[in-house]
C-alpha positions in Angstrom: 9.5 -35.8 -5.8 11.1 -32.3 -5.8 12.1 -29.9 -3.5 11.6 -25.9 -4.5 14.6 -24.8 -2.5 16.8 -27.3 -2.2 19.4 -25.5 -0.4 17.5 -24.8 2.8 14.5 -27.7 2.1 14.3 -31.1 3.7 12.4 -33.1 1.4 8.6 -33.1 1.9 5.4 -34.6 0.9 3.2 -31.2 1.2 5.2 -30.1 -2.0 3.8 -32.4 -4.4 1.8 -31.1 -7.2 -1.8 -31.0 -6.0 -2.8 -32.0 -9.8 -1.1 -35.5 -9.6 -2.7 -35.9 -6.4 -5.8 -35.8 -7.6 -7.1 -39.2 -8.5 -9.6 -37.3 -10.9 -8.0 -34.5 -12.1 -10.3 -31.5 -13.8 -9.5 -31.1 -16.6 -10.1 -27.1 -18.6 -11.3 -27.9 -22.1 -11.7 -23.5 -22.5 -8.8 -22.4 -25.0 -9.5 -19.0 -23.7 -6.4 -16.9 -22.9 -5.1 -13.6 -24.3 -1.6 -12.3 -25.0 -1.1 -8.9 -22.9 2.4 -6.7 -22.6 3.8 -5.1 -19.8 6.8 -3.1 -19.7 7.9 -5.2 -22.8 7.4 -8.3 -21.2 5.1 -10.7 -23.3 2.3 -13.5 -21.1 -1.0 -15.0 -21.4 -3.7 -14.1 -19.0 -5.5 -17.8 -19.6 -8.8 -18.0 -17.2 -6.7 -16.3 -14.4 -8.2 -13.0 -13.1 -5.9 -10.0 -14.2 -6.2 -6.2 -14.2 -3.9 -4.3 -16.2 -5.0 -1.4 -14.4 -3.1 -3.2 -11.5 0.1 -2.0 -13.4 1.4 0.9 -11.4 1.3 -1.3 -8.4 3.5 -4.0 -9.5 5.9 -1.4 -11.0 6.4 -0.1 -7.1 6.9 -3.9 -6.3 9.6 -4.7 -8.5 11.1 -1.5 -8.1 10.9 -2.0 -4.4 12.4 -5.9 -5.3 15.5 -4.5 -7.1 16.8 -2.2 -4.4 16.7 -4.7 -2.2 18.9 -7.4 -4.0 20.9 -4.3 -5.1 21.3 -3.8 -1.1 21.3 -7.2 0.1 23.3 -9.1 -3.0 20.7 -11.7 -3.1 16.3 -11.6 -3.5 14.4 -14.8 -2.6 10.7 -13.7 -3.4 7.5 -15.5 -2.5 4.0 -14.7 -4.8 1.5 -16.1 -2.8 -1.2 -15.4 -5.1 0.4 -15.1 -8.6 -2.6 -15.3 -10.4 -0.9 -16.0 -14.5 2.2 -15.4 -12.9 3.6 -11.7 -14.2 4.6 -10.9 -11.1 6.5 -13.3 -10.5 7.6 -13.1 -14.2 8.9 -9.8 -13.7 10.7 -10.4 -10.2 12.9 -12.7 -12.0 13.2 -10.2 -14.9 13.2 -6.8 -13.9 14.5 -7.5 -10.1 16.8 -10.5 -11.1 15.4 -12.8 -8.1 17.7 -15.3 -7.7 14.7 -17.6 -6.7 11.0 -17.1 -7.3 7.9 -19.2 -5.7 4.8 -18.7 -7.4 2.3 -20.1 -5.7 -1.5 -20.0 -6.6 -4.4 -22.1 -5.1 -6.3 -22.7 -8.4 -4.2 -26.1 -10.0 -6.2 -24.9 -13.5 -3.5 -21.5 -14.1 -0.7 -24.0 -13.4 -0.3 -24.5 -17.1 -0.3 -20.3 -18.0 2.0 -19.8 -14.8 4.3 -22.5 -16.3 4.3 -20.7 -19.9 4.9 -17.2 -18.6 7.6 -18.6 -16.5 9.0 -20.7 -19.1 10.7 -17.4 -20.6 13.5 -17.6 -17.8 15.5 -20.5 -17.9 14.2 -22.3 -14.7 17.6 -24.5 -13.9 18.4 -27.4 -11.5 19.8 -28.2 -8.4 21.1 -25.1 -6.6 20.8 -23.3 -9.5 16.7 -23.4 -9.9 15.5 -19.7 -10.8 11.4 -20.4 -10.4 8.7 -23.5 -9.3 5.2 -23.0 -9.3 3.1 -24.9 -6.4 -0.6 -24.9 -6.2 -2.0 -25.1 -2.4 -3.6 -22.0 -0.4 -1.3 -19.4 0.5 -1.1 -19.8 4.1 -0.4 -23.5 3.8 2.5 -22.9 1.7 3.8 -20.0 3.9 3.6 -21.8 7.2 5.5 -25.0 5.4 7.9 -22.2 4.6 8.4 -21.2 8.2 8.4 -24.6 9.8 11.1 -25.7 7.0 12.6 -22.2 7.8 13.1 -21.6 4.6 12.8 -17.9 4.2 12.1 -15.2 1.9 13.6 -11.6 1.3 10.1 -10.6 0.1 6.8 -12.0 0.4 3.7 -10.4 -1.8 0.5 -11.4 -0.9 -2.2 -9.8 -3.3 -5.0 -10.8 -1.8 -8.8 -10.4 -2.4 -10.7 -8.5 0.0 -10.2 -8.0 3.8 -8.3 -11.1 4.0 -5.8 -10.7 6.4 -5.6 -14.1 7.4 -2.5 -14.6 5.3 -0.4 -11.8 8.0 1.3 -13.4 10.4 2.2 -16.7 8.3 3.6 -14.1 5.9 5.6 -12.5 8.6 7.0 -16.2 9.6 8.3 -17.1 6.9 9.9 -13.6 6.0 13.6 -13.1 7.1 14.4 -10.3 9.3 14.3 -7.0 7.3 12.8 -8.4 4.5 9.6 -6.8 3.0 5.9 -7.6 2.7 3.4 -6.1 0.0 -0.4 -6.6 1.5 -3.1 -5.5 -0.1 -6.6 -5.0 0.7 -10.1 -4.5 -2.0 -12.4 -3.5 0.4 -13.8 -0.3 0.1 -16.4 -0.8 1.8 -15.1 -1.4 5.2 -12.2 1.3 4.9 -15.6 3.7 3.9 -17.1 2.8 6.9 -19.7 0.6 6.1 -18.7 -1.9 7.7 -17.3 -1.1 10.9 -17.6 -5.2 12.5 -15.9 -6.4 9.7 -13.0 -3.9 9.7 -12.6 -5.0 13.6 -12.9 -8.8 12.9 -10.2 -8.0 10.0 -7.9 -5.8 11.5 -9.2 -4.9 14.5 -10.0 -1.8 13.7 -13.9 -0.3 14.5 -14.2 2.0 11.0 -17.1 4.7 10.5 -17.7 7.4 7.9 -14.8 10.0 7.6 -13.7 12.5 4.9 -10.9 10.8 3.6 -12.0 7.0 3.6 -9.6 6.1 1.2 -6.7 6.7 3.2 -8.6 5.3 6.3 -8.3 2.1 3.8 -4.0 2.7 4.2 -4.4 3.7 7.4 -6.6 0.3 8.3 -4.8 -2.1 6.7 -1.0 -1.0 8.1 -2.5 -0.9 11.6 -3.9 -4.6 10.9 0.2 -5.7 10.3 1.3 -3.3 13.0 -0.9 -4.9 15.3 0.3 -8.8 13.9 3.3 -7.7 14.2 3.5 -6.8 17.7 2.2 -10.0 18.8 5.0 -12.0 17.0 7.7 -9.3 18.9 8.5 -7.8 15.7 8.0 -3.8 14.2 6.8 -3.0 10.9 7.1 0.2 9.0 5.7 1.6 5.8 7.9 2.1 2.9 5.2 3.5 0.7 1.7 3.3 0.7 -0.3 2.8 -2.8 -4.1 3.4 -3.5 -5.9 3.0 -7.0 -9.2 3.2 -7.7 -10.1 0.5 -9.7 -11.2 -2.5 -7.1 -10.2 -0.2 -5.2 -6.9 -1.6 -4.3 -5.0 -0.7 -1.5 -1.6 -1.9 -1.5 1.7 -1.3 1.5 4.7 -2.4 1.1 6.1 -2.7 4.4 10.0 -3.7 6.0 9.6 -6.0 9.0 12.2 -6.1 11.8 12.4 -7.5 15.4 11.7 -5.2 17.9 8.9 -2.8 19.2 7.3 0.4 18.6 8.0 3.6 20.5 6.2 4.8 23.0 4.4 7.5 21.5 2.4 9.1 24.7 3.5 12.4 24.0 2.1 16.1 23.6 1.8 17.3 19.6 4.7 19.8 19.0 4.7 22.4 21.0 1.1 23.0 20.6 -1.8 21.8 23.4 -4.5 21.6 21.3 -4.1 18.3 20.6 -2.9 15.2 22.5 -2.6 11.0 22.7 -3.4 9.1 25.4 -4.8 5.2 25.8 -4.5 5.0 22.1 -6.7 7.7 21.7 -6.6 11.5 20.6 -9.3 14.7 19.8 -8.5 16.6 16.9 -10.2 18.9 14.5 -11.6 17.4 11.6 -10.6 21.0 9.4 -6.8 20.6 10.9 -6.0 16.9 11.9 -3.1 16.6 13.3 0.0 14.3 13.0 0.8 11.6 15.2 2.9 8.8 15.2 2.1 5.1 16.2 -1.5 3.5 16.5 -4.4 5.6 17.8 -8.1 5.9 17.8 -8.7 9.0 16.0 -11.8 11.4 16.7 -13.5 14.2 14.0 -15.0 16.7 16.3 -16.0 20.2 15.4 -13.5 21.8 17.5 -10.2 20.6 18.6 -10.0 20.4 22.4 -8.1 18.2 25.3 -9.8 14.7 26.2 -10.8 15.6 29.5 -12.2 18.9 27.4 -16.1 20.3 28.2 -15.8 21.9 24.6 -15.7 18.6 23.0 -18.8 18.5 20.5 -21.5 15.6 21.2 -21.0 14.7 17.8 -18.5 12.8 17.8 -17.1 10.2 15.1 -14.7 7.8 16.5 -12.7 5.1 14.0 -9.7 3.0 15.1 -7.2 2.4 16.2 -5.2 3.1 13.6 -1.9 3.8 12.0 -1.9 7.5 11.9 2.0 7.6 11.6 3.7 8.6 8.4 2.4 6.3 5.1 5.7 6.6 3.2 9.5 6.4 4.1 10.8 9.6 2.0 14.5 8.7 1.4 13.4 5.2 0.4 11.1 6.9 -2.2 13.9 9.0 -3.0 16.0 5.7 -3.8 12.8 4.2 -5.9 12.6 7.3 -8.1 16.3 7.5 -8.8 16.1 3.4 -10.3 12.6 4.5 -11.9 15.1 7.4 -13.7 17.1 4.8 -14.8 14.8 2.8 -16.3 13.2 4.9 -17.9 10.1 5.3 -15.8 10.3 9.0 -14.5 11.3 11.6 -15.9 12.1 15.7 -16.7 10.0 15.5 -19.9 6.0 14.7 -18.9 6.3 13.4 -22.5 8.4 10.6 -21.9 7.6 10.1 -17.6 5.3 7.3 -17.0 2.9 7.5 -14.9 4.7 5.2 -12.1 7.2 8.1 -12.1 4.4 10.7 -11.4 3.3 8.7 -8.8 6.0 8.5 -7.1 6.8 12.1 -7.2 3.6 12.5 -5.8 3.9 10.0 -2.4 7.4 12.1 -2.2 5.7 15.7 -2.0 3.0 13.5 0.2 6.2 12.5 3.1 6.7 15.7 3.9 6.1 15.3 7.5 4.8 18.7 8.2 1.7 17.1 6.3 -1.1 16.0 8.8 -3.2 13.1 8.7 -6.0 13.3 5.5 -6.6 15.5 3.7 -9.0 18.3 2.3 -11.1 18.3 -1.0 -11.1 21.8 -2.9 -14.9 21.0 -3.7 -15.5 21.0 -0.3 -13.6 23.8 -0.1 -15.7 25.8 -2.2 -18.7 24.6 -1.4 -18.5 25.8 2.1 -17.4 29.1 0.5 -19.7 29.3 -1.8 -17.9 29.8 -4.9 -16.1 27.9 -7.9 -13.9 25.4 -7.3 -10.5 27.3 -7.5 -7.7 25.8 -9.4 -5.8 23.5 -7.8 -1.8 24.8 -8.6 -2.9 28.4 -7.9 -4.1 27.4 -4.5 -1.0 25.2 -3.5 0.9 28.2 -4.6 -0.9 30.2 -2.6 -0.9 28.0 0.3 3.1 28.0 0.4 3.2 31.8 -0.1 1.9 31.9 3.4 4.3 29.5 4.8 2.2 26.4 5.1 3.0 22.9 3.4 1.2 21.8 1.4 1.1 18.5 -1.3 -1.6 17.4 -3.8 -2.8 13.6 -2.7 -2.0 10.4 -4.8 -5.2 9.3 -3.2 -7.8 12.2 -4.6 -7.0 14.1 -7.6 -8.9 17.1 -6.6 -7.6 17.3 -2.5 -4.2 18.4 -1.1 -2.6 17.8 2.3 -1.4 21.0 4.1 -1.1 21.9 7.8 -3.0 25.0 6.5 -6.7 25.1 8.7 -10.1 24.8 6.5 -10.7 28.2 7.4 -7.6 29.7 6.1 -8.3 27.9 2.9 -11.7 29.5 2.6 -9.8 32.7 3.3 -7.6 31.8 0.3 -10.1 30.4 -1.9 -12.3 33.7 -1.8 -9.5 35.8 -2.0 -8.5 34.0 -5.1 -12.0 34.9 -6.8 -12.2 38.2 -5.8 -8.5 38.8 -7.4 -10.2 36.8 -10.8 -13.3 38.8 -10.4 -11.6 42.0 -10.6 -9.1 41.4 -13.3 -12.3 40.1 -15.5 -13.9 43.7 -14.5 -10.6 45.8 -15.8 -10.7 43.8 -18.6 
């Protein structure tokens, strides 16, 4: 029998290994399995399911990983769903885990997890650096929490909108420690699904402009919400879309404790305001609010109680509509990115983890409303060319307005600047191009 943690584990049945359990083991006669490098580190993929396109996001986790045991002195992490184990392999690498637990239901990666893992010394006694178990990941995190034997940071990259895994992840996490969740589904966070977002994170989702970050947005209000119920508060630390899949991925800090109360008036301005988790806000110039509320597209912005409020109305939520990444932490995560050689003065030599995070830094400004606003869109409803994007953020500052690109859309920006002023700019911008191709 062994014991994955023997400093805080009591001896216990549930952690043998599933394989010699089984009185008729399977056994995988494919010899399929390629070699693949990441940031110099060398593992086999075997029959697991791996996306190296996946990269960027397990660069924020280990650099998220190190700060903490650079913080804390010490990094216990728990890979729920390892897959061939490269996360894992580079917690213990690039984040110097003192103690990894890489855990993946399917008994037939056991052997690849093992290899990868192999090239850290694994130890004895106190001294054990990695074990690999094989059970489903909420059986292995509630053992966790019943043992309470905790982690400093649990990551859960899970398949779907499965967030079934939440609040046994948030068990057997210690206090301030940190919790990557992902969701896949784009389908739900585009609105297609609005039942299925509410039976997953209680959230009723339709059609908006920026469904992507509804997909954030969605899946941080599912943990809020989680959260809440166990007496504890999360916030975001940074907030990571991609594409492929598309993945969604938060990395989140979890405390004890509450949110604020956040029934409050917007600024100084009336134009907008929350109440019973719910507010009215122009879908040209969303505004900014903190904490968990339903959020409405109308055609123009007006008070709840409002008879200017358009009868077409779109109504999503609740949701997070607070701020998707902590700046100064960012700030911290770029610095280490620096000094590994991930980001960058010279775009020759920056990765693109460091543009990335440069990126979500512009993005924190928290002038910078909720969403965000295509330039095609832009031009389409000013019927001209798509204007270039650099010459309309510089444009957009000039007139005292933030204003970011989005990690989210290549082609959008965040501002606080009103759809209508950007059609102002945009067609101001193609007059000025216009007449210098004329004199020309």
């Amino acid at each position: 029998m062994f014991v994955f943690a023997p400093r805080t584990l009591s001896p216990s049945l549930f952690f043998h290994n599933p394989i010699l359990q089984n009185p008729k083991p399977t056994i995988n006669l494919s010899l399929k399995s390629e070699i693949q490098i990441e940031r110099g580190l060398e593992f086999e993929t075997g029959e697991s399911f791996f996306r190296r396109e996946s990269a960027a996001g397990r660069d924020l986790g280990v650099l998220a990983a190190s700060l903490y045991r650079k913080s804390k002195g010490k990094l216990r992490v728990l890979d729920g769903l390892c897959g061939c184990g490269i996360r894992s392999l580079r917690y213990l690498v690039e984040a110097e885990a003192d103690f990894v637990l890489a855990n993946d239901a399917n008994d037939e990666n056991r052997g690849v997890i093992c290899r990868n893992l192999a090239q850290v010394p694994r130890g004895f006694g106190d001294e054990r650096r990695w074990t690999v178990t094989n059970f489903e990941a909420n059986r292995v995190m509630t053992e966790c929490y019943l043992q309470r034997d905790f982690f400093d940071l649990i990551d859960v990259d899970s398949f779907g909108s499965d967030s079934s895994f939440l609040r046994s992840a948030m068990n057997a996490l210690r206090l301030g420690g940190l919790l990557y969740v992902t969701s896949t589904d784009g389908f739900s966070s585009g609105g297609h699904r609005p039942y299925h977002s509410l039976a997953a994170y209680g959230a009723y989702i339709q059609p908006m402009p920026y469904s992507n970050e509804i997909g954030l947005r969605m899946l941080i209000g599912g943990a809020v919400r989680e959260a809440s119920v166990l007496g504890y508060r999360v916030a975001p630390l940074f907030s990571y879309y991609s594409y492929h899949g598309p993945v969604f991925r938060v990395m989140l800090r979890v405390n004890r404790g509450k949110l604020p109360d956040n029934r409050w008036l917007f600024g100084s301005r009336k134009d907008g305001i929350m109440a019973s988790l719910a507010i009215v806000t122009n879908v040209e110039t969303p505004k900014h609010f903190h904490g968990m509320n339903l959020v409405r597209s109308v055609a123009h912005a007006a008070v709840l109680s409002s008879s200017l409020v358009s009868q077409s109305v779109i109504v999503s939520g609740p949701l997070w509509t607070g701020p998707l990444h902590e700046a100064s932490y960012l700030t911290e995560m770029l610095n280490l990115a620096g000094a590994w050689g991930w980001a960058g003065k010279d775009t020759g030599t920056e990765t693109d983890t460091g543009k990335l995070l440069k990126q979500m830094l512009d993005e924190s400004d928290p002038r910078l409303p909720f969403g965000f606003i295509k330039l095609d869109e832009v031009a389409s409803r000013a019927k001209i060319n798509s204007p270039p994007l650099r010459i309309v953020m510089e444009t957009i500052q000039k007139e005292g307005y933030a204003v970011s690109r989005s990690h989210i859309c290549s082609n959008a920006i965040k501002t606080d600047c009103p759809m209508t002023e950007c059609i102002r700019i945009a067609k101001e911008l193609q007059q000025c191009d216009s007449a210098a191709a004329v004199n020309l």
